[in-house]
N, C-alpha and C positions, 0 to 999 in steps of 0.2 A: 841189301838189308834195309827193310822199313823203321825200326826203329830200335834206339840204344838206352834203357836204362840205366840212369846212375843213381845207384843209393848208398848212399855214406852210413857208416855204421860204426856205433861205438856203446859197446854194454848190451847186444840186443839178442842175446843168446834166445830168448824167448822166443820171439815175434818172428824170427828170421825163414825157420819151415812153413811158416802157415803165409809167410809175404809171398815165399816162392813158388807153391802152391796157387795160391790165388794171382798172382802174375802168370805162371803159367795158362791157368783155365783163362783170363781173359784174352790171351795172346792167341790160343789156339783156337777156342771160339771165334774170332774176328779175321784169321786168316793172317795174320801178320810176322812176320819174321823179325825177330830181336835178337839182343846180346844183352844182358841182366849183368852188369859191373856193377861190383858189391866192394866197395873199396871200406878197409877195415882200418880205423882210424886210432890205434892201438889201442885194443877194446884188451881190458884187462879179465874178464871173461874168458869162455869157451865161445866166441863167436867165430873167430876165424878158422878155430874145429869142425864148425857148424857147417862154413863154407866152403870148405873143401869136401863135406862130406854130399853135400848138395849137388855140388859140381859132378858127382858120380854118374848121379841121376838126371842131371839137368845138363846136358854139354853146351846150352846158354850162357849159363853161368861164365864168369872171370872175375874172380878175386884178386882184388890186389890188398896187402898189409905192408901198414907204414910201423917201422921201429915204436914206435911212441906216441902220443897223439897230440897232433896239429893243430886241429879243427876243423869244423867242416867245410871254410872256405879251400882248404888242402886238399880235402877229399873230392871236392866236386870241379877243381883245376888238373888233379889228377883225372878223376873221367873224363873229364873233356877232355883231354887230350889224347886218351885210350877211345872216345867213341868213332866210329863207324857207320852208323844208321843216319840214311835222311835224315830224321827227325831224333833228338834229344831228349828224353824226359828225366827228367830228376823226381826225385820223392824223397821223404823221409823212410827209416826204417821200423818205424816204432808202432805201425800201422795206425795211427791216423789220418793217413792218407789212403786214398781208396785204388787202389789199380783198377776199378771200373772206368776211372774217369778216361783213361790212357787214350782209347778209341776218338773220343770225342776231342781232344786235344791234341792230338793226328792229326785228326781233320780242319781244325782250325788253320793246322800250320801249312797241310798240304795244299788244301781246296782255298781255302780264305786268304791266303797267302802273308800268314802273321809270321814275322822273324820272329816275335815271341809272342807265349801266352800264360800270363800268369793265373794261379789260383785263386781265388777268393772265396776265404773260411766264411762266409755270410751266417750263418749259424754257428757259433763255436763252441765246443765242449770244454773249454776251460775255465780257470776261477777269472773272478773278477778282478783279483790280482794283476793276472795275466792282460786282459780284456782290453781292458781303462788305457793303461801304458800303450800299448798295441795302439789303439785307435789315434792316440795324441801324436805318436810316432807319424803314423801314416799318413795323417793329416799334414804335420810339418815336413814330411817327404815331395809329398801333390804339390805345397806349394814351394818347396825349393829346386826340386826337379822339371815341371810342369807335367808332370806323368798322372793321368787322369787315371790310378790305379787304386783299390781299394786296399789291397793285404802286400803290400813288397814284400813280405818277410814270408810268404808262403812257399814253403819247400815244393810244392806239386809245380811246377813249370815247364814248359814245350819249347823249345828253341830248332831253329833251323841251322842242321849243321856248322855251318859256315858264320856264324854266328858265336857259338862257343867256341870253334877254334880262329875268330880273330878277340877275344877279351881276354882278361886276364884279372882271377879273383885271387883276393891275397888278404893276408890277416885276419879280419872279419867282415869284409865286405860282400860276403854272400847275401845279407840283408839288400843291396842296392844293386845286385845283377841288373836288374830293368835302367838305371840309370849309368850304370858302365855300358851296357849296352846301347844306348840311346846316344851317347855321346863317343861312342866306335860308328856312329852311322848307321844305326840301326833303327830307324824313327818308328818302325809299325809295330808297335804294341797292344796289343788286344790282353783282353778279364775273360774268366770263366770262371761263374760258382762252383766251386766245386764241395762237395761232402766231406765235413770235420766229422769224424769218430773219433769217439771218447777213446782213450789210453787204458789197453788190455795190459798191456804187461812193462813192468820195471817203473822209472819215473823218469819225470822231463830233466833233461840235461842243461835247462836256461835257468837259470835265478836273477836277484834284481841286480845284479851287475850288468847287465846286458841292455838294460834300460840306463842306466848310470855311462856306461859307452857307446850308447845309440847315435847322440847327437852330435861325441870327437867322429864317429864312422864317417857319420854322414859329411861333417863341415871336409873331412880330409878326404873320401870320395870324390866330394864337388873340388876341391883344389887341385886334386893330382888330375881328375881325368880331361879338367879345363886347363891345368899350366902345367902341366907334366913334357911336354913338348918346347915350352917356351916359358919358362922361371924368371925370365927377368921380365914379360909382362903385366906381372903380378908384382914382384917386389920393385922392379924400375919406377911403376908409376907410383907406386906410395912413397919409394926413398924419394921423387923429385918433389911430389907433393908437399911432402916433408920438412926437403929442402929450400924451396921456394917460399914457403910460411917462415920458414927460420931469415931468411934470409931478405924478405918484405919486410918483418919487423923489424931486424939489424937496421936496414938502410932508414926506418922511419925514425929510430931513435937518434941514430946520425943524424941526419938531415933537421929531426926537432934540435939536438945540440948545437948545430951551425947556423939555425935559425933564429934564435934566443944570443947567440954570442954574435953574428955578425951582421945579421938584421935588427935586430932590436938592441944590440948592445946589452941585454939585457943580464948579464954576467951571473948578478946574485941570483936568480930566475932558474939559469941552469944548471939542470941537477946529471951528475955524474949521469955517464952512461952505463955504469957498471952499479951503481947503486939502483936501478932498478930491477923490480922484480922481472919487465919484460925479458932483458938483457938475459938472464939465463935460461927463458921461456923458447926466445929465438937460436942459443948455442944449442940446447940442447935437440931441439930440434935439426938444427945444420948435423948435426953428428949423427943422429939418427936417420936421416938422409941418406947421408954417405954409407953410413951400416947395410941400409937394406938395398942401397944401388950395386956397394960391394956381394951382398949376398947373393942377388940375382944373376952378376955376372958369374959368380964362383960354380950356383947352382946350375946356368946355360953352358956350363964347361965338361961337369960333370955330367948333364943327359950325356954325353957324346961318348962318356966310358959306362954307361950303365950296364949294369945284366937284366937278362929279362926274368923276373920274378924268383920265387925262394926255391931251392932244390929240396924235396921233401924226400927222404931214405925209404927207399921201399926192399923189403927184407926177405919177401914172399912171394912167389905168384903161383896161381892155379894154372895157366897156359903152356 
């Protein structure tokens, strides 16, 4: 099989025959063999009516519906895991993505040898609402990740098999695929523009909370996928940092009160240890120390019983 479709779906009763449709025309035109996973994200709608009814016509098709909805980091950890095809494509359901582009995103991955290739809306049919955030995002993305990419957050992307089935996307870290992926060992990253159309049917599923959770996504991406293996690199080095500040200053206050009492004699001169304001500067610090050196050991105990990722209820299938 050349390639596997995965498009997450939630509310899109509308869009969903005219997606299948036109996926179909460009798959058969091009000569390529797929599988179209329409994973239904518990759309409270007639979508997943919709899907089975397609599947009639289309034996492409495989539906999966989840009990309730996730989100579309669930839905798109679910396909990968159902895909089959050399090559991966993702997309949205709501047709602003273009299933034209599919062919040429192929080929990136087959011929050019990109483990991924992301989308880039370079023209965007959205409000400036949308737009502004978008760009400041991605910007602060480039330079936290070093991924010389323009759109992270575009649903249109190309992965190489083996690729989505070694990551693992979880809560809302759909937004930073490229950077979980980059830091699984997956360095070859490639852009392609690819064509935003405007929004035929229903509305966008994002509002400004998602811009207000961007930047926890992002800091908790960069931490798990860099110390999710070793937790006490992360907290070991700041608890002794910590500790060692606390514990510089203890001994300087000591050593000033031993120097004023038995160097200089100087009795009236020395001022309690404890009436300083360092003195509590340096405990609280020693304790803090020790908090985050205990955290890290607790945390390097616990990788060793983890599970791998969230079990999501799947209620349905068309297969």
């Amino acid at each position: 099989m050349n390639i596997s479709i995965v498009v997450p779906v939630y509310n899109e009763e509308e869009s969903l025959p005219e997606l299948n449709d036109w996926i179909s025309r460009v798959m058969d035109e091009n000569g390529l063999s797929y599988e179209l996973l329409m994973i239904d994200d518990g759309s409270s709608d007639t979508s997943w009516s919709i899907i089975k009814e397609l599947k009639e016509t289309n034996p492409a098709i495989k539906g999966i519906k989840f009990n309730r909805n996730y989100g579309k980091s669930a839905a798109l950890q679910t396909g990968f895991n159902e895909a089959q095809g050399d090559v991966v494509i993702t997309m949205d359901a709501d047709m602003q993505d273009s299933p034209d582009e599919i062919p040429a995103l192929n080929q990136m991955v087959i011929e050019q040898g990109y483990d991924l290739v992301s989308g880039w809306k370079k023209k965007r049919n959205d409000p400036i609402g949308k737009t502004i955030p978008s760009k400041f995002f991605n910007r602060v993305t480039r330079m936290v990740s070093g991924i010389k990419l323009h759109d992270f957050n575009c649903g249109l992307k190309a992965y190489k098999l083996n690729v989505v089935k070694n990551i693992t996307v979880y809560g809302e870290m759909h937004r930073y695929i490229p950077l979980i992926a980059k830091w699984n060992g997956f360095f070859n990253i490639g852009e392609k523009v690819v064509e935003h159309r405007a929004r035929k049917f229903g509305t966008t599923k994002y509002g400004w909370k998602r811009f207000v959770t961007g930047f926890l996504d992002l800091l908790s991406v960069t931490f798990v996928t860099r110390f999710k293996k070793s937790p006490m690199h992360f907290f070991g080095t700041l608890g002794t940092l910590s500790f060692l500040f606390g514990l510089v200053i203890t001994m300087w206050l000591i050593g000033e009160k031993l120097y004023y009492v038995y160097i200089l004699n100087a009795h009236e001169q020395a001022r309690e240890i404890v009436d300083q304001p360092l003195f509590f500067l340096s405990l609280v610090a020693l304790i803090i120390g020790v908090q985050l050196f205990l955290s890290g050991f607790i945390a390097e105990m616990m990788t060793q019983f983890r599970k791998g990722g969230e079990d999501y209820l799947v209620v349905e299938r068309t297969d």
